[in-house]
C-alpha positions as CSV (number, residue, x, y, z in Angstrom):
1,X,0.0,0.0,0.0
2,X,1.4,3.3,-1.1
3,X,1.2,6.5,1.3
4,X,-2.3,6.9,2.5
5,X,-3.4,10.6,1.8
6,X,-5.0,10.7,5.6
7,X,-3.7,11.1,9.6
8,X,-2.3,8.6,11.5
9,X,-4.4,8.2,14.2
10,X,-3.5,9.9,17.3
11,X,-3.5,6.7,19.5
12,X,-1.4,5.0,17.1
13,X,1.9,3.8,18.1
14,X,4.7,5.7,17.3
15,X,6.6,3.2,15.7
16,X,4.5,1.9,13.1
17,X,6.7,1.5,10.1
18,X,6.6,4.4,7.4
19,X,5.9,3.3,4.2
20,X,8.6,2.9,1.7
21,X,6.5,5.3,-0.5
22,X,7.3,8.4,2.1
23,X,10.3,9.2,0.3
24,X,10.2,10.7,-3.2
25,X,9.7,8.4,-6.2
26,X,11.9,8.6,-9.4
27,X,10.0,8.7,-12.6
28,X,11.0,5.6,-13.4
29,X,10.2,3.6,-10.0
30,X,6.7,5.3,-10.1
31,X,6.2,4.1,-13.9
32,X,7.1,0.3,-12.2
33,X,3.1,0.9,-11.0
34,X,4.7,0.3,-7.1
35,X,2.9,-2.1,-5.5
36,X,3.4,-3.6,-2.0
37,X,1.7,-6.8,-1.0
38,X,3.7,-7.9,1.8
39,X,5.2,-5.6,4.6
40,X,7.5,-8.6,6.4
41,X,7.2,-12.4,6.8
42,X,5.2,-11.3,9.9
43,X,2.4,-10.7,7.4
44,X,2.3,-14.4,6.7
45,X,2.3,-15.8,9.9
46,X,-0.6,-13.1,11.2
47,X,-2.4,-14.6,7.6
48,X,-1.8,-17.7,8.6
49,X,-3.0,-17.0,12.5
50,X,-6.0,-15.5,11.6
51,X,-7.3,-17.9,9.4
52,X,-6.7,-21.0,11.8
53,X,-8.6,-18.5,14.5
54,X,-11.4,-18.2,12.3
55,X,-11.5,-21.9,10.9
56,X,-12.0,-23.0,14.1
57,X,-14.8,-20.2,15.3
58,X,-16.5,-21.2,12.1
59,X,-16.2,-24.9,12.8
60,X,-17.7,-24.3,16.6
61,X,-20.4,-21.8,15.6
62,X,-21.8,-24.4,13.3
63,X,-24.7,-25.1,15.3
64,X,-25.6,-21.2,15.6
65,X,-28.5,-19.8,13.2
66,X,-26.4,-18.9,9.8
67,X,-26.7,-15.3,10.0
68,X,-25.1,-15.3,13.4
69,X,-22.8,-17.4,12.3
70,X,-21.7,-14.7,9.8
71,X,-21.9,-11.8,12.3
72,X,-19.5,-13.6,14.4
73,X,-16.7,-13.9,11.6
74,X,-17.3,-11.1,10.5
75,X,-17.1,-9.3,14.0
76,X,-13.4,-11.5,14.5
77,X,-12.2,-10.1,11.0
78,X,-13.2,-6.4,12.3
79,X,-11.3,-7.1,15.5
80,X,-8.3,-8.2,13.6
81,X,-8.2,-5.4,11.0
82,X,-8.1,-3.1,13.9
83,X,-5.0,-4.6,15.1
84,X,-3.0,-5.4,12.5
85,X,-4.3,-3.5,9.6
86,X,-5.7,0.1,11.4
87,X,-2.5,0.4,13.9
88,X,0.2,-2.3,12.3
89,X,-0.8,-1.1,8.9
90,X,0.0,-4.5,7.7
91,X,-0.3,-5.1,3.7
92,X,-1.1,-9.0,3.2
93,X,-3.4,-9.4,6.1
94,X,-5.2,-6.0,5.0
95,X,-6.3,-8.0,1.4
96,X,-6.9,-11.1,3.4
97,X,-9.1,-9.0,6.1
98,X,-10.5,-7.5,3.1
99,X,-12.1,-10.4,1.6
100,X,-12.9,-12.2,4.4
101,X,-14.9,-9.2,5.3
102,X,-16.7,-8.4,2.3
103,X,-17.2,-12.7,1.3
104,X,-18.6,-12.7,4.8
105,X,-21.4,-9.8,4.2
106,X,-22.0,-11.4,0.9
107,X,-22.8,-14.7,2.6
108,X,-25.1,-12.8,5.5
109,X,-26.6,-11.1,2.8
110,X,-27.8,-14.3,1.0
111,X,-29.2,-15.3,3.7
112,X,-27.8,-19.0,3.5
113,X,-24.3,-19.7,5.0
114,X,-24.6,-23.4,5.6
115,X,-24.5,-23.1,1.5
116,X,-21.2,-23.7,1.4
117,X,-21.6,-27.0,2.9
118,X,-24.9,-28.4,0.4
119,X,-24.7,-29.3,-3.0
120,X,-24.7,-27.3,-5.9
121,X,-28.3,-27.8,-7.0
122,X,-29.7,-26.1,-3.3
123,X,-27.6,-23.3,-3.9
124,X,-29.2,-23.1,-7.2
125,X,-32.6,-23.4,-5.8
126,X,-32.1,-20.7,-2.8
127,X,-31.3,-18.0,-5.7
128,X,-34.2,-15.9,-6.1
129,X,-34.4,-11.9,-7.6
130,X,-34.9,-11.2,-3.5
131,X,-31.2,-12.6,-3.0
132,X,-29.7,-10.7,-5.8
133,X,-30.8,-7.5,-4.2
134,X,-29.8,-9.0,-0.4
135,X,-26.3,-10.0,-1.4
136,X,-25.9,-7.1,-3.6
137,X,-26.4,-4.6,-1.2
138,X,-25.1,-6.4,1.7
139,X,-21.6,-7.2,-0.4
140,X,-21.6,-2.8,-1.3
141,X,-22.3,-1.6,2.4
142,X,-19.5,-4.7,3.4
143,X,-16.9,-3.0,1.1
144,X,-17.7,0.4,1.8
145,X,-17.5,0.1,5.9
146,X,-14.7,-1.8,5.7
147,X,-13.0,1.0,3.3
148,X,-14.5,3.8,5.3
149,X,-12.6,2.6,8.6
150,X,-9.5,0.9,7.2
151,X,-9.0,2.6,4.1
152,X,-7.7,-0.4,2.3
153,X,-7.3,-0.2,-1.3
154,X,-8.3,-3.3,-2.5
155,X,-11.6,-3.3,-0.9
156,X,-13.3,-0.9,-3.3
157,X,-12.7,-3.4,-6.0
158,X,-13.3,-6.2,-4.1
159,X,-16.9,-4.8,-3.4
160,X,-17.6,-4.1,-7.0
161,X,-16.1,-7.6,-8.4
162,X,-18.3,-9.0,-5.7
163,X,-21.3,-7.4,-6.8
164,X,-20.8,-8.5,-10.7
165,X,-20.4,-12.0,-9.9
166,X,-23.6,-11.9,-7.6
167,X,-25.1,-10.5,-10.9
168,X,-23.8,-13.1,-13.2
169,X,-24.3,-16.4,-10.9
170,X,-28.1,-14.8,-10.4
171,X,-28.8,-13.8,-14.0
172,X,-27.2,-17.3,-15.6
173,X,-29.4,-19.2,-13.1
174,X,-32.8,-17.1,-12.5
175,X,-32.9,-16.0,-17.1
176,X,-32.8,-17.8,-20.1
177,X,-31.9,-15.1,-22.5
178,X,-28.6,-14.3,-21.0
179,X,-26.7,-13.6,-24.5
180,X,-26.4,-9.8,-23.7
181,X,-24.0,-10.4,-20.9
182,X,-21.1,-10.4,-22.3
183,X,-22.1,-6.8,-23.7
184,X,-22.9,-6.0,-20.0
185,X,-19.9,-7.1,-18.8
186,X,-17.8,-5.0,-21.2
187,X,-20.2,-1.8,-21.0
188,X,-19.3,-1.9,-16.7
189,X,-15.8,-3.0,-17.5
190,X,-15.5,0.6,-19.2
191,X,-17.7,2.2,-16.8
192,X,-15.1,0.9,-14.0
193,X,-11.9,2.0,-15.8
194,X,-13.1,5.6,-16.4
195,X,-13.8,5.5,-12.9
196,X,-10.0,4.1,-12.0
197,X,-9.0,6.9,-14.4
198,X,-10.8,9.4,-12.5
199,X,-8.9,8.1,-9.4
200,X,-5.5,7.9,-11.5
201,X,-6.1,11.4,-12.4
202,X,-6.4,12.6,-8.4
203,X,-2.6,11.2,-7.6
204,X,-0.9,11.7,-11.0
205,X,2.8,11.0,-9.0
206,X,1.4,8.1,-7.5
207,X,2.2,8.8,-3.5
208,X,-1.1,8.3,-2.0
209,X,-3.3,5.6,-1.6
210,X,-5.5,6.8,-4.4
211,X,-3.1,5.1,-6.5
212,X,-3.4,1.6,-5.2
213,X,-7.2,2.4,-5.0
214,X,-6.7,2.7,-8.9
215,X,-4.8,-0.2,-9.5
216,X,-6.8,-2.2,-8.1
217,X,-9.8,-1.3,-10.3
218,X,-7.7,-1.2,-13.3
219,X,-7.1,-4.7,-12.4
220,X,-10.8,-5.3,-12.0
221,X,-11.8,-3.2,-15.1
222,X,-9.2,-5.4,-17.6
223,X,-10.8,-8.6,-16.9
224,X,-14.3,-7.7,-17.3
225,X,-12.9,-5.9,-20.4
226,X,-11.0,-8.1,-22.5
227,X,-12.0,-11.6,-21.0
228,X,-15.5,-11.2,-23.6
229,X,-13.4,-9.6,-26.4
230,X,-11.6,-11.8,-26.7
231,X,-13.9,-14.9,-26.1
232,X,-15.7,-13.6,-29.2
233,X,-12.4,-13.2,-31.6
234,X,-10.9,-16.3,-30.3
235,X,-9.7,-19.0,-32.0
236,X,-11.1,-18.2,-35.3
237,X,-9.5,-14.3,-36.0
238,X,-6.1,-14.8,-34.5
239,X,-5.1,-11.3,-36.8
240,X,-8.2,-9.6,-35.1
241,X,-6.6,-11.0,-31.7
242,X,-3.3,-9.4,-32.1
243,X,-4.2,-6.1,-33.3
244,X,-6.6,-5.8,-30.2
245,X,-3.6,-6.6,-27.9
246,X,-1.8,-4.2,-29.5
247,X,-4.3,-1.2,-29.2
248,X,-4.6,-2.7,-25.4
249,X,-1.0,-2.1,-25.4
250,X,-1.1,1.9,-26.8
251,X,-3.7,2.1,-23.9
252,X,-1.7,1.0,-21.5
253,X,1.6,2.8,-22.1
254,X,-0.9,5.7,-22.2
255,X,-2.6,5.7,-19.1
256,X,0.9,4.2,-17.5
257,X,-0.5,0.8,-16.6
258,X,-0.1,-2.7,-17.5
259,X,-3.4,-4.5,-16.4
260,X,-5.4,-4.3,-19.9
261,X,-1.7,-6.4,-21.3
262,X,-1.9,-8.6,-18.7
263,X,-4.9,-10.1,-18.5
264,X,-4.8,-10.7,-23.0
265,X,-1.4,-12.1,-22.3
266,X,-2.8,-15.8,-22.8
267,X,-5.4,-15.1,-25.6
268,X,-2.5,-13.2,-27.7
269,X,0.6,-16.5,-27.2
270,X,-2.9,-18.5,-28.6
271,X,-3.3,-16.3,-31.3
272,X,0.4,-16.6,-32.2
273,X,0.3,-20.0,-31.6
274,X,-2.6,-20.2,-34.3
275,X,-1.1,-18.4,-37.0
276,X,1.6,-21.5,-36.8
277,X,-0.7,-24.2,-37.8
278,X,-1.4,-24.9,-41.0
279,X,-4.0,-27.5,-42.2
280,X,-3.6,-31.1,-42.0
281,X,-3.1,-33.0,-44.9
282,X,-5.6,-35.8,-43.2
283,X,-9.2,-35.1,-42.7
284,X,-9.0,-36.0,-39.3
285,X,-7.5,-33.3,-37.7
286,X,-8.4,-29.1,-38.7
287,X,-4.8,-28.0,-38.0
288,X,-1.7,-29.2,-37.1
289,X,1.8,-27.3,-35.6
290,X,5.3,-28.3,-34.9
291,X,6.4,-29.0,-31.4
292,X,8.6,-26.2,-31.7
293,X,5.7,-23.7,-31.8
294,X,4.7,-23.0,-28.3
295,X,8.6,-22.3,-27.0
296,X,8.9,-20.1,-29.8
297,X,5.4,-18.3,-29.3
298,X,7.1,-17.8,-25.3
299,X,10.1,-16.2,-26.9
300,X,8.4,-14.0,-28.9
301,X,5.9,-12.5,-26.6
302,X,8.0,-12.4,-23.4
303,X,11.0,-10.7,-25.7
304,X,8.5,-8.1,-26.9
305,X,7.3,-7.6,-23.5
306,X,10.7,-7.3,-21.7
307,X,11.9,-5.2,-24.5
308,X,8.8,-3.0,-23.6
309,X,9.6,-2.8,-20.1
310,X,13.0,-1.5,-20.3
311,X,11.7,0.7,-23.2
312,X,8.3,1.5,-21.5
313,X,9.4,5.7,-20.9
314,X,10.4,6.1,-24.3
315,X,7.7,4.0,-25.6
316,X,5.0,5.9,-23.6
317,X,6.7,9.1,-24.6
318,X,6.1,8.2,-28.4
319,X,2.5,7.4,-28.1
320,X,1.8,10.4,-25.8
321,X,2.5,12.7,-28.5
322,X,-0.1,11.5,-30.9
323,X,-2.7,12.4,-28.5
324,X,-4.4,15.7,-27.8
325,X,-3.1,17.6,-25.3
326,X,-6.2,17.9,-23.9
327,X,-6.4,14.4,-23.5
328,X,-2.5,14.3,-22.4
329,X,-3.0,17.0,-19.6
330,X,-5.8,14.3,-17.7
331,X,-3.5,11.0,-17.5
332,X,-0.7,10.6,-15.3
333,X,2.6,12.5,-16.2
């Protein structure tokens, strides 16, 4: 977690670590996207801790009704995010909290915690348009306290990613026509990443925790993105795959972030990997590829993209100039 842009808290210790972010940032260590997921080994072992501690309150509360069950996790995550993430401002066991926290409202808010332990088919049957708006709501007001007390990055994605797959699971099991949703998913895929813009454009030297809070949704905002793009090109337009990587990539050396490349990393080696083939000279088989094609499709791409992470200044330099400046003034310098 970078710098967060708030107090200390008065009754915080005095020595709680500073955050390797306190001290100023070259340009180049702030293109790098810094990103810290682990403060110590410490982290770890607290992880590790905690989720023996809550294994076993779980395990012991099974008799409980459900949704006190889930008040009582969810009360033993609070307590340990005040410890280690609000005072020890500790990275790993924040995300862990984090989800924990925001899983655990989800589950109160379906109404059905002993879910986890049924088959498949009662899960299916306990879905109902009433749940979709329970776990929905419950999963947002989850990731929003949490964020408003602890201020952890993550959980602001966390809560939105939660509340999309509440959508799909509800909409793939309560409709039959569900062929727009991969239009959907892309439409709030942009929808998100304007809105991690937004938060890019409010911490352009990337000290504060608005940042991480971007990174995290431009993490979000990738998958939901190209995941359906590319499901619709692939296999069949391995050209149309490639030249869609490599507007993703222009995109991302402009806005100074790598998540849109990452997540089309595996649908662009395919691509490659298709354009290798040829056709068979048997009926039985469509194409057919030498075994030398996949280590040379892994040479290719991961020489292009470590030759565009020592070049990635220069690189985002070039394509900065052939926007408007207009455009060039709103993204980070």
């Amino acid at each position: 977690m970078t710098t967060p842009d708030f107090q200390t808290p008065a009754s915080a210790p005095s020595d709680v670590p500073m955050s390797p972010q306190s001290v100023p940032l070259t340009q180049q260590r702030i293109d790098d996207e810094p990103l810290r997921l682990v403060t110590s080994f410490n982290d770890i072992f607290v992880v590790i801790a905690s989720w023996l501690l809550s294994f076993g309150t779980v395990w012991l509360t099974a008799s409980l009704p459900s949704w006190l069950q889930m008040l009582i996790a969810a009360a033993i995550t609070w307590g340990l995010s005040e410890i280690f993430v609000r005072r020890r401002r500790m990275a790993f066991p924040a995300l862990c909290f984090s989800f924990s926290f925001v899983s655990t409202a989800a589950m109160l808010g379906f109404g059905n915690a002993s879910l986890l332990h049924q088959g498949g088919e009662s899960v299916r049957a306990s879905m109902s348009w009433w749940t979709l708006v329970g776990t929905c709501v419950c999963t947002a007001l989850g990731a929003a306290l949490f964020w408003w007390r602890f201020r952890v990055p993550a959980v602001i994605a966390m809560g939105v990613a939660g509340v999309v797959a509440v959508v799909w699971a509800h909409v793939l099991v309560l409709t039959e026509n569900d062929g727009w949703l991969l239009v959907a998913n892309v439409v709030v895929g942009l929808a998100i990443f304007v809105w991690a813009l937004r938060w890019d454009a409010q911490d352009p030297q990337r000290t504060t925790i608005r940042s991480d809070v971007a990174f995290w949704l431009h993490l979000l905002a990738a998958c939901m993105v190209t995941h359906p793009i590319f499901w619709m090109l692939a296999p069949n337009h391995p050209g149309a795959v490639i030249a869609v990587f490599v507007l993703l990539t222009a995109v991302s050396l402009a806005i100074d972030r790598r998540a849109l490349m990452l997540s089309s990393l595996l649908y662009v080696m395919s691509a490659i990997l298709r354009m290798f083939m040829t056709p068979a000279a048997n009926g039985d088989e469509l194409y057919t590829h030498s075994s030398m094609s996949l280590p040379a499709t892994a040479v290719i791409v991961g020489g292009v993209l470590l030759l565009l992470s020592v070049f990635w200044q220069p690189s985002r330099r070039a394509v900065l100039r052939l926007l408007p400046s207009a455009w060039r003034a709103k993204l980070p310098n």
